[in-house]
VEXFI-218500 format. One record per residue: residue number from 0; residue in one letter; x, y, z of N, C-alpha, C, O in turn. Coordinates in steps of 0.05 Angstrom, whole numbers, plus 32768, in hexadecimal, padded with zeros to 4 digits. Layout:
BEGIN
{rec NUM,"a",{X,Y,Z},{X,Y,Z},{X,Y,Z},{X,Y,Z}} ...
***
This chain:
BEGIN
{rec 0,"x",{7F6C,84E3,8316},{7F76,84DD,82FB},{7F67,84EF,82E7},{7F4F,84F2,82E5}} {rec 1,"x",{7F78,84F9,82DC},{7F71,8510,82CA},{7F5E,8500,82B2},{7F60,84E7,82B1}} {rec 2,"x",{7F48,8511,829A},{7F3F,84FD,8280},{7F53,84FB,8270},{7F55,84E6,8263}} {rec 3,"x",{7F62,850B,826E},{7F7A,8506,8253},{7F89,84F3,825C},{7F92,84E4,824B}} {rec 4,"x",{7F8E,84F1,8276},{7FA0,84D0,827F},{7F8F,84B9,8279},{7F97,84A9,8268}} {rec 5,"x",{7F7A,84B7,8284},{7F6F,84A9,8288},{7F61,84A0,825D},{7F5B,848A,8254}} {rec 6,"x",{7F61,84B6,8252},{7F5F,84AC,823A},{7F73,84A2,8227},{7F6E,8495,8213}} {rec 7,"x",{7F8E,84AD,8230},{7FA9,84A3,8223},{7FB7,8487,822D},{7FCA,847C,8223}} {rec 8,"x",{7FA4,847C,8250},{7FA7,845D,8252},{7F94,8453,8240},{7F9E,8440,8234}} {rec 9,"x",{7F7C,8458,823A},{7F66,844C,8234},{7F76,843E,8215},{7F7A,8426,820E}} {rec 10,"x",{7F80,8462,8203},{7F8C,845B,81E8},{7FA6,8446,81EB},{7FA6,8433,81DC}} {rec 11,"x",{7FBF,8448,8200},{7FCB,8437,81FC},{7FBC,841A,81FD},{7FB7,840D,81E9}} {rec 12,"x",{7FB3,8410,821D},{7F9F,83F3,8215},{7F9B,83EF,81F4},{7FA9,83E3,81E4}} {rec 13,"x",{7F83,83FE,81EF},{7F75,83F3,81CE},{7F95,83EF,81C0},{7F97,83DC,81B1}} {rec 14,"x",{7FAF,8402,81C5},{7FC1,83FF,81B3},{7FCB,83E9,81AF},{7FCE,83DC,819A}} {rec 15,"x",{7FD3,83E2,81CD},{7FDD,83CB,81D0},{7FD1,83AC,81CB},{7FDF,839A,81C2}} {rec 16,"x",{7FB8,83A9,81D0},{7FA3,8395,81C4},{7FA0,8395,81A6},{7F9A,837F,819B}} {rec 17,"x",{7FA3,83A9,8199},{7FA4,83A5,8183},{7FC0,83A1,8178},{7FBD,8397,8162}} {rec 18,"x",{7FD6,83A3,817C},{7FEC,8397,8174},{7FF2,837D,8179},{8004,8371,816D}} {rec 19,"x",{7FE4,8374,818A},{7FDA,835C,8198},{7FCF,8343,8181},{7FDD,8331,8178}} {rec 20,"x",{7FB0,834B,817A},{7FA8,833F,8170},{7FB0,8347,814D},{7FAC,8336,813C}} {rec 21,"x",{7FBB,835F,8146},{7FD2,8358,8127},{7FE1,8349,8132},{7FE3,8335,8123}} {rec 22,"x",{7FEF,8347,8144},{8006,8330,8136},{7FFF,830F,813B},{800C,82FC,8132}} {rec 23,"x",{7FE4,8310,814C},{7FDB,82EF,8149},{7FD5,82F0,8135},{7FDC,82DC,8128}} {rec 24,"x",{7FC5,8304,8126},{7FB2,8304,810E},{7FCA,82F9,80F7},{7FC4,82E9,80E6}} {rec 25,"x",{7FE2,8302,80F8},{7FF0,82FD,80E6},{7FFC,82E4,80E0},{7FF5,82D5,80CE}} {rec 26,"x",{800C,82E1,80ED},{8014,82C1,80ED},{7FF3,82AE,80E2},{7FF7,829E,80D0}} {rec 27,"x",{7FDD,82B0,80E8},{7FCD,82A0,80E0},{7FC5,82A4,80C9},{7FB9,8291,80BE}} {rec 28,"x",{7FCA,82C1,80BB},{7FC4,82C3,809D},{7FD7,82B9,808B},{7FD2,82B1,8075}} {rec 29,"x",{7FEF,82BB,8097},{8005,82BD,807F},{8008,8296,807D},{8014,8289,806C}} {rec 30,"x",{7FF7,828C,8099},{7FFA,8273,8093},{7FE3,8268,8082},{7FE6,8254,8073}} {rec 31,"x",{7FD1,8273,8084},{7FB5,8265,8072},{7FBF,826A,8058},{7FB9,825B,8045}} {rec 32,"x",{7FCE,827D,8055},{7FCD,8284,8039},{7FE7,8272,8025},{7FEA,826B,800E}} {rec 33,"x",{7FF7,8271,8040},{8006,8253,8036},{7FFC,8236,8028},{8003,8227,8016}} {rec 34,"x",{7FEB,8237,8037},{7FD8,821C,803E},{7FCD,821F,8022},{7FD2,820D,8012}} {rec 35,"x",{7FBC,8234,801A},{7FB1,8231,8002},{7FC8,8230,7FE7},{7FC0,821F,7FD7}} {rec 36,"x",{7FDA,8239,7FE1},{7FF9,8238,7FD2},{8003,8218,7FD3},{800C,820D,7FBF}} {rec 37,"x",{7FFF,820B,7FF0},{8010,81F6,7FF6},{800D,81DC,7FD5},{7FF9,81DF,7FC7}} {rec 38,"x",{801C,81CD,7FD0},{801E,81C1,7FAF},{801F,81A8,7FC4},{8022,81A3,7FDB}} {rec 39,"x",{8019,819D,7FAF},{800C,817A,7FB8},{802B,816F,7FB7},{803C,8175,7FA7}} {rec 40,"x",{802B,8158,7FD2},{803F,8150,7FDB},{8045,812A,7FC9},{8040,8114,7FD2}} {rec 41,"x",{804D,8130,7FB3},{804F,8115,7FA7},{806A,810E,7FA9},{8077,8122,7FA3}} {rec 42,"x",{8077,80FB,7FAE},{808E,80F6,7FB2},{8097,80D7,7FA1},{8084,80C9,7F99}} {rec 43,"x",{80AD,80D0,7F9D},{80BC,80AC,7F98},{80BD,80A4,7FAD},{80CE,80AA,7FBE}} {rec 44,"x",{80A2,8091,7FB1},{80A7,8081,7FD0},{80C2,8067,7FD0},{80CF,805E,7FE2}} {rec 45,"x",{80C0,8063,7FB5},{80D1,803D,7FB9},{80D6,8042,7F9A},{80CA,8051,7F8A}} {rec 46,"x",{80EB,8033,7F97},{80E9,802B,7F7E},{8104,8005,7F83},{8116,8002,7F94}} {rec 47,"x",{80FB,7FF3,7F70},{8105,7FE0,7F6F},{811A,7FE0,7F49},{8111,7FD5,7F36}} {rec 48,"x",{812C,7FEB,7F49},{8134,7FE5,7F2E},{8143,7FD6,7F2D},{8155,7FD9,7F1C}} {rec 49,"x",{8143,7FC4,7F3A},{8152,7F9C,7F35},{8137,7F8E,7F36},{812A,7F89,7F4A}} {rec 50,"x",{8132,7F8A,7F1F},{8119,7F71,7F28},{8124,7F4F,7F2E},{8137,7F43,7F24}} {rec 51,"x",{8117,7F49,7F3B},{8126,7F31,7F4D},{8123,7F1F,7F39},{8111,7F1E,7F29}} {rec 52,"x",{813A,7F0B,7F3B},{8137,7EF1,7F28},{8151,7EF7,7F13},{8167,7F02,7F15}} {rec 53,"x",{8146,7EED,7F01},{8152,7EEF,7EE6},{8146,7F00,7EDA},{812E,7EFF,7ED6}} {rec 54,"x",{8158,7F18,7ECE},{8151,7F28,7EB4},{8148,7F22,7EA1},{8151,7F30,7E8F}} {rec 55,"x",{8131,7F0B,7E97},{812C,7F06,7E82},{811E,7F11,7E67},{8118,7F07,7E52}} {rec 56,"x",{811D,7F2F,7E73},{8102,7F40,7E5A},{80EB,7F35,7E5F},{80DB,7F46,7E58}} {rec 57,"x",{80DA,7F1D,7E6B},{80C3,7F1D,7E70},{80B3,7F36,7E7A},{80BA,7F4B,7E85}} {rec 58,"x",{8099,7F2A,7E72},{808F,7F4C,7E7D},{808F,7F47,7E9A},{8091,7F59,7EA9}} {rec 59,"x",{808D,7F33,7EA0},{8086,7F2F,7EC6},{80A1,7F38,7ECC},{80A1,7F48,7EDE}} {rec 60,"x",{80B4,7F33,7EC5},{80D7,7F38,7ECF},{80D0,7F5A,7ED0},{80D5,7F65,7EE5}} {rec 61,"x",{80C2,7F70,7EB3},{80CA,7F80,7EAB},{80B4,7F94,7EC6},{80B8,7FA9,7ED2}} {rec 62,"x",{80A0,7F80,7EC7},{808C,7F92,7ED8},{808C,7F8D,7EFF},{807C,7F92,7F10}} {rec 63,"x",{80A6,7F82,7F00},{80AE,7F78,7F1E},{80D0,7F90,7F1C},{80E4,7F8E,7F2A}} {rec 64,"x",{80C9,7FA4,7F04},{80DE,7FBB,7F04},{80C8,7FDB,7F10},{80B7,7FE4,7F01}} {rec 65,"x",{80CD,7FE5,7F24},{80B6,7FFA,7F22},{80BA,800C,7F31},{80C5,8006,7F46}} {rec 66,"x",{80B5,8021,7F2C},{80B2,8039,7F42},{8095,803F,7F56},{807F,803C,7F4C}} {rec 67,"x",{8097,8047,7F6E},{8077,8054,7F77},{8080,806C,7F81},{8095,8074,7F8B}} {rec 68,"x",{8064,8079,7F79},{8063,809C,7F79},{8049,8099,7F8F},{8036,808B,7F89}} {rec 69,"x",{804D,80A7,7FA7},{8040,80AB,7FC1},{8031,80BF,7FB8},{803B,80CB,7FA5}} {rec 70,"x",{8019,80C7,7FC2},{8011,80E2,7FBE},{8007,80E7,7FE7},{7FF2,80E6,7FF3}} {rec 71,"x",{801E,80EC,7FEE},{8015,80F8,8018},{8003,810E,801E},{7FFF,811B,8033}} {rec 72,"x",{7FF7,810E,8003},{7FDE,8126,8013},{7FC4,8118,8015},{7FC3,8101,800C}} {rec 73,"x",{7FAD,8124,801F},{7F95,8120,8024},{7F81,811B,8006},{7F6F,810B,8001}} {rec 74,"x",{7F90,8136,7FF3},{7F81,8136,7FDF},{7F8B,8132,7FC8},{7FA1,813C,7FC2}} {rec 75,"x",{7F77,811F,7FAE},{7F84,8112,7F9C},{7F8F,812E,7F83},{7F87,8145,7F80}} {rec 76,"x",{7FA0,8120,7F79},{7FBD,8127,7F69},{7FB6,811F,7F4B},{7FB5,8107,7F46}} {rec 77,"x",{7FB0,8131,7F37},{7FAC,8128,7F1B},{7FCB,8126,7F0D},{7FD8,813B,7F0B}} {rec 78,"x",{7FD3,8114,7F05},{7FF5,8112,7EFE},{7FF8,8110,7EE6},{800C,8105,7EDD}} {rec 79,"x",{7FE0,811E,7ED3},{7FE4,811F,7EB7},{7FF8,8137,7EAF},{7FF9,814E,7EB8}} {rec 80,"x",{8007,812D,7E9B},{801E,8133,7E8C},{802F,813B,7EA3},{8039,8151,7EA3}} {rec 81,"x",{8035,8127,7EBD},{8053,8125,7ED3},{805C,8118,7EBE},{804E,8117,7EA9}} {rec 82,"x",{8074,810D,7EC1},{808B,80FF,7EB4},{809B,80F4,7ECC},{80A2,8101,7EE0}} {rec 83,"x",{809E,80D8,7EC7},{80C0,80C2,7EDD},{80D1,80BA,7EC3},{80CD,80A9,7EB2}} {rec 84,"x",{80E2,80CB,7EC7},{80FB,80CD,7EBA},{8117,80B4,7ECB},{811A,80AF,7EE3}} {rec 85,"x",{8126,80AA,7EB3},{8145,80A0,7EC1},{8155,80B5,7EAC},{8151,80C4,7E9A}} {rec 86,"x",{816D,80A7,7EC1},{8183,80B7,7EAE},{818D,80C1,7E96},{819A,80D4,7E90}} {rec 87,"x",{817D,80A3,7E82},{8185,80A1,7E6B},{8169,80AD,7E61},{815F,80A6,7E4C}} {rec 88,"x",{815E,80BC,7E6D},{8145,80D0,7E5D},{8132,80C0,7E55},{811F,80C6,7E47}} {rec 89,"x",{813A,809D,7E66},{8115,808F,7E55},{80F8,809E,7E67},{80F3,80A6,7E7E}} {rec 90,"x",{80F1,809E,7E58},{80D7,80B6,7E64},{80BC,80A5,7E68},{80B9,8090,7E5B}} {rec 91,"x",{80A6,80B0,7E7D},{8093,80A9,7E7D},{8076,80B2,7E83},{806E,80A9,7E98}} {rec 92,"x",{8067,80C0,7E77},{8051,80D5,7E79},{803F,80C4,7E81},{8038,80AF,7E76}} {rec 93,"x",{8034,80D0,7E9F},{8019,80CD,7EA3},{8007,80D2,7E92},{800E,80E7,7E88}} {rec 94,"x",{7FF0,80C9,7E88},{7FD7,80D0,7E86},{7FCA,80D4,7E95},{7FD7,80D5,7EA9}} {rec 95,"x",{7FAA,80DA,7E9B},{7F9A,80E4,7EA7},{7F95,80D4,7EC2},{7F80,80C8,7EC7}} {rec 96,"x",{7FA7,80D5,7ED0},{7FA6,80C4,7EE7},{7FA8,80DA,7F04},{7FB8,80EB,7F0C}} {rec 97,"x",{7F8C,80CB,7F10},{7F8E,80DC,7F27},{7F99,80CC,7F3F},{7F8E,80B6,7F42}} {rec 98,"x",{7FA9,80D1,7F4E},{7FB6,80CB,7F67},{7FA3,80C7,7F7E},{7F9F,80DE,7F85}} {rec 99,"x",{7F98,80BB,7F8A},{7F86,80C5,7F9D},{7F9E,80D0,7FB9},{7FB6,80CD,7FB6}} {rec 100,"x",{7F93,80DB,7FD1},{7FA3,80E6,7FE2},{7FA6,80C6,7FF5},{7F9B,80B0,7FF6}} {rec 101,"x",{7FBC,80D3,8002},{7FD0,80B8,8010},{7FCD,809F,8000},{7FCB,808B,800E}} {rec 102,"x",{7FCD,8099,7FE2},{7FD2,8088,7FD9},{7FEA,8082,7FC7},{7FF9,8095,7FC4}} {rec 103,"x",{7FF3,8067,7FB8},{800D,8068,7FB0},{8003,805C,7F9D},{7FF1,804C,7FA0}} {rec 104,"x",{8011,8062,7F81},{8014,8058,7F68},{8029,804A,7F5F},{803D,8058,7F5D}} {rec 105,"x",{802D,8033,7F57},{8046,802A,7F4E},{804A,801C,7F28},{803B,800C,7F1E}} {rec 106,"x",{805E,8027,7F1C},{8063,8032,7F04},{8077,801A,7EFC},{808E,8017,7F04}} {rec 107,"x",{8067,8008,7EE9},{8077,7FE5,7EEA},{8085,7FFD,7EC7},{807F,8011,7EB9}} {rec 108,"x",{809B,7FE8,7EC9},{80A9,7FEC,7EA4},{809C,7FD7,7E95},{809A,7FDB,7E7D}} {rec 109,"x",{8095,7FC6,7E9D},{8082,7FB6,7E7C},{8060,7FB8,7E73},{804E,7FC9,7E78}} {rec 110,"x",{8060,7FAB,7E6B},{803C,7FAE,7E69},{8020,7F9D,7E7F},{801F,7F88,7E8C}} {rec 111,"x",{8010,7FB0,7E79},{8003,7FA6,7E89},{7FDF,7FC0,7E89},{7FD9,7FD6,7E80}} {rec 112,"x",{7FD3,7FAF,7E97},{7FB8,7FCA,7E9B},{7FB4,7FD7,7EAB},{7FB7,7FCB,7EC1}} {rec 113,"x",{7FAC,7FF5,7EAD},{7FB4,8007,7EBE},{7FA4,800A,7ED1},{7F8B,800A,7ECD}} {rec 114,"x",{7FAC,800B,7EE4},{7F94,800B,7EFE},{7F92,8022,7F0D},{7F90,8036,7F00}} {rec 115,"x",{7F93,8024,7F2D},{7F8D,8037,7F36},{7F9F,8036,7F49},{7FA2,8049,7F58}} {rec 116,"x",{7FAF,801E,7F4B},{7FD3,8021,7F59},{7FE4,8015,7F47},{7FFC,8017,7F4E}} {rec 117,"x",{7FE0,8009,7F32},{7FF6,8002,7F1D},{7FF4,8013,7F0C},{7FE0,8021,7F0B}} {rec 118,"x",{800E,8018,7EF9},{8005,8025,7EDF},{801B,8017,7ECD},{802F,801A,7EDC}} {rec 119,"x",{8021,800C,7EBB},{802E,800C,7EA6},{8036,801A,7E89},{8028,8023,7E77}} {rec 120,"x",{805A,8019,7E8E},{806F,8021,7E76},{8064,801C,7E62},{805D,802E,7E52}} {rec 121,"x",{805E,7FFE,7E5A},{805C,7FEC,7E4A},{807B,7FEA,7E33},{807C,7FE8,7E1B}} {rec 122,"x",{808C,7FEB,7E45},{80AC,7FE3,7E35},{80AB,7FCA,7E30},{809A,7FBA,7E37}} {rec 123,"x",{80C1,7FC5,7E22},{80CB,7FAA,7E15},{80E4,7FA5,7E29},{80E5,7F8E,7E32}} {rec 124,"x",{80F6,7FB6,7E32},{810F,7FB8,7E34},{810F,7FC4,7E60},{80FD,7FD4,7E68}} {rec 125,"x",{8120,7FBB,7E6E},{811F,7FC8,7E85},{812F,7FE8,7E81},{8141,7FEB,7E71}} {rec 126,"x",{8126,7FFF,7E93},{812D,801C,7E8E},{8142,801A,7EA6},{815A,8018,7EA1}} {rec 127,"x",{8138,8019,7EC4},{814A,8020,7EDD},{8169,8005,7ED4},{816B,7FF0,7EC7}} {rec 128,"x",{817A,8016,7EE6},{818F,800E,7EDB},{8198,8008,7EFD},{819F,8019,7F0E}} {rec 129,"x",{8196,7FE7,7F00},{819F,7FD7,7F1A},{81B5,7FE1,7F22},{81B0,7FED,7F38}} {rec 130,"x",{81CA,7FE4,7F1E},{81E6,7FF8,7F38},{81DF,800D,7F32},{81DB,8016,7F49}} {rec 131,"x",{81D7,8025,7F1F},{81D8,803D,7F26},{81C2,8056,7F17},{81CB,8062,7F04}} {rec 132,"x",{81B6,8059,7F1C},{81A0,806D,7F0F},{818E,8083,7F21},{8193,8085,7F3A}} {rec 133,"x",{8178,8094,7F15},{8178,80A8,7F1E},{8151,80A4,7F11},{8148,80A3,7EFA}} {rec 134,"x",{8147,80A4,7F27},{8122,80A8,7F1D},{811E,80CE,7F24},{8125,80DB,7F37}} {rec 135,"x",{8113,80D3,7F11},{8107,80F4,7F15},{80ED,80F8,7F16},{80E2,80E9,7F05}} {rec 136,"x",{80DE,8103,7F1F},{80BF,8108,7F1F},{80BB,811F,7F15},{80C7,8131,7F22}} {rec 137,"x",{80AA,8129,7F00},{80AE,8145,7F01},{808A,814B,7EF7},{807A,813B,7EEF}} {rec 138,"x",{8088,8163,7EFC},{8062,8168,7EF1},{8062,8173,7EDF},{8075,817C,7ED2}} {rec 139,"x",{8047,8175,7EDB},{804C,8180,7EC7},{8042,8198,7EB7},{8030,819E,7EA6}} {rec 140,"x",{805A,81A5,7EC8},{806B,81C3,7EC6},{8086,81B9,7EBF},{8099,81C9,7EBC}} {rec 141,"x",{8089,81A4,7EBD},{80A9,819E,7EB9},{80BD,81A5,7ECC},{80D5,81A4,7EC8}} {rec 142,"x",{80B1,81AD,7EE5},{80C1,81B4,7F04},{80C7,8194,7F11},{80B6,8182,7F10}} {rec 143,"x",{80DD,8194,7F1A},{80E8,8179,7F2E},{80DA,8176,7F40},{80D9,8188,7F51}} {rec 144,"x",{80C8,815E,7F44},{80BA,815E,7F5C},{80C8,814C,7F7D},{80CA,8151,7F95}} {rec 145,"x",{80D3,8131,7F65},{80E5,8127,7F7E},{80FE,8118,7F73},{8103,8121,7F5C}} {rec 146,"x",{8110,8105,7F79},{8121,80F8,7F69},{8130,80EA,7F81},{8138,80F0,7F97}} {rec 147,"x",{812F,80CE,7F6E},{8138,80BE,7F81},{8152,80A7,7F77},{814C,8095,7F67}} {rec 148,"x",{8171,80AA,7F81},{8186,80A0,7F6E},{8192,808A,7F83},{8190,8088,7F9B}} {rec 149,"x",{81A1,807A,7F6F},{81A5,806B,7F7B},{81C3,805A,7F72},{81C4,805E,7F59}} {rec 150,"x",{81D2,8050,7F77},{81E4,8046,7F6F},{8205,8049,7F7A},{8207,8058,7F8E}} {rec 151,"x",{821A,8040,7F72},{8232,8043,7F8D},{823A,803E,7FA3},{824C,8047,7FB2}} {rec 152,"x",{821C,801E,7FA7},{8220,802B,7FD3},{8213,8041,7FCB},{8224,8052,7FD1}} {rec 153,"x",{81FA,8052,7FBD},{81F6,806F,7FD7},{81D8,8068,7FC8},{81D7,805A,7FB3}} {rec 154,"x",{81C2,8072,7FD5},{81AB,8078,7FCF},{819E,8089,7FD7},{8194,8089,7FEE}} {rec 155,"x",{819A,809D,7FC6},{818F,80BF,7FCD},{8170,80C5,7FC5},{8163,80BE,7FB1}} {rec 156,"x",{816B,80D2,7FD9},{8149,80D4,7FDA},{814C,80EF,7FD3},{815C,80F8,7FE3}} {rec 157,"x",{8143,8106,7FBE},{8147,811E,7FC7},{812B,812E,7FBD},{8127,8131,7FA5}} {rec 158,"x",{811C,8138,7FCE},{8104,8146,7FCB},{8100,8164,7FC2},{810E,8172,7FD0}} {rec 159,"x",{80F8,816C,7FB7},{80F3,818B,7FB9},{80CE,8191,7FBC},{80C5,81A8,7FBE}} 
***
């Protein structure tokens, strides 16, 4: 075996090992770098907008009306200035409330004191609309985070 053979196997090998380990190398960068990009996974786990009983405007009637916002990641979620919107544009701004991770928050319509899984509207009046309405989550960037509708026979979960 001649050196120039024997050095043009040597160069293919290293060639080939190194095309080798770029393309493992790759798939594992383009995913870390996802990973750091990836946006916190908050979603409308439930929402109840018939509160059971009689409609009476009580606040217990008003605060047995509510949405919960999931937060499925590991790490907590600051949800100041999000907004849960219905159809008819009644609006509702977080304040300085942090989400902790895998925990759920639920968002009564009447009054009440704010905790660290309740939070209250403090309305007079019920917002979700029993046959047919539409809850929106959005952050705040004012981007759609999730939305959840309901009414017709149909109930639609729809995430982005």
């Amino acid at each position: 075996m001649s050196a120039s053979s024997t050095a043009r196997r040597v160069a293919a090998t290293v060639l080939a090992a190194g095309s080798v380990v770029c393309a493992a190398a790759l798939p594992a960068a383009a995913h870390d770098d996802g990973r750091h990009h990836h946006k916190p996974r908050v979603e409308i786990s439930r929402v109840q907008a018939d509160s059971p009983g009689r409609e009476s405007r009580s606040n217990r009637s008003l605060n047995a009306e509510w949405v919960e916002i999931t937060n499925t990641t590991r790490h907590a979620v600051n949800l100041r200035g999000w907004t849960l919107r219905d159809e008819d544009g009644n609006r509702y701004r977080f304040g300085d409330f942090r989400l902790a991770g895998r925990a759920t928050v639920r968002i009564h319509t009447g009054e009440g004191r704010d905790s660290r899984t309740d939070l209250f509207q403090d309305r007079g009046d019920y917002i979700w609309d029993n046959r047919s309405d539409k809850a929106t989550l959005r952050d705040d960037r004012g981007r759609t985070v999730d939305t959840e509708s309901w009414g017709n026979g149909h109930h639609h979960h729809h995430r982005r």
